[in-house]
N, C-alpha and C positions, 0 to 999 in steps of 0.2 A: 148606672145601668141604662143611662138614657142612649148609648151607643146603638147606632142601626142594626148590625148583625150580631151574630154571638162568636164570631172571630174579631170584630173592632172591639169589642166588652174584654175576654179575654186578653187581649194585648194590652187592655187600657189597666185589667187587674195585671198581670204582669209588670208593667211598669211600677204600679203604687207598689207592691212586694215588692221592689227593690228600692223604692223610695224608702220605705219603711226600713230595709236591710240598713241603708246608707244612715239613717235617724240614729239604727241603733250603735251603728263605728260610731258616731258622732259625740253621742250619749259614755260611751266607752271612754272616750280621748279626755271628755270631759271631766268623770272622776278622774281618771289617770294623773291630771293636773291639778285636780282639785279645785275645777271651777264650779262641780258640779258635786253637792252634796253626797255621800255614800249612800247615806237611804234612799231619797228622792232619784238618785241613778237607779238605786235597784229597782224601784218601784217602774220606772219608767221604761229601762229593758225587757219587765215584765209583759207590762200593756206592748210593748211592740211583736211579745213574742204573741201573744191572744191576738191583737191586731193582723199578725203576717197568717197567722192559723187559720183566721175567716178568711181572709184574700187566698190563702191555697183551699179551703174547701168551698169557695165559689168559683174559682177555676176547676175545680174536679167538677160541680156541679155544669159548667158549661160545656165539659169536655165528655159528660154522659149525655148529651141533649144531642 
């Protein structure tokens, strides 16, 4: 939140929510193959969705201000 305005804050959450979106293909691909444990994926698609949840309700919160 160190960004100057609360339109550079917002664009800079915007991008991390789609980082995070891209984590979770990632996360996806990776059971798919099985490089990536079945539980330890679930667990971690989890955290990304709690994760994307705060980044869209601190954009709602910047978008009331």
């Amino acid at each position: 939140m160190s960004r100057s305005t609360t339109k550079d804050k917002r664009h800079f959450l915007i991008i991390a929510r789609g980082s995070c979106s891209e984590l979770r293909t990632q996360i996806y691909i990776g059971m798919e193959i099985d490089y990536v444990p079945q539980d330890k994926g679930r667990e971690w698609l989890q955290e990304t969705r709690e994760i994307s949840s705060m980044l869209a309700g601190l954009i709602a919160t910047l978008d009331n201000e």
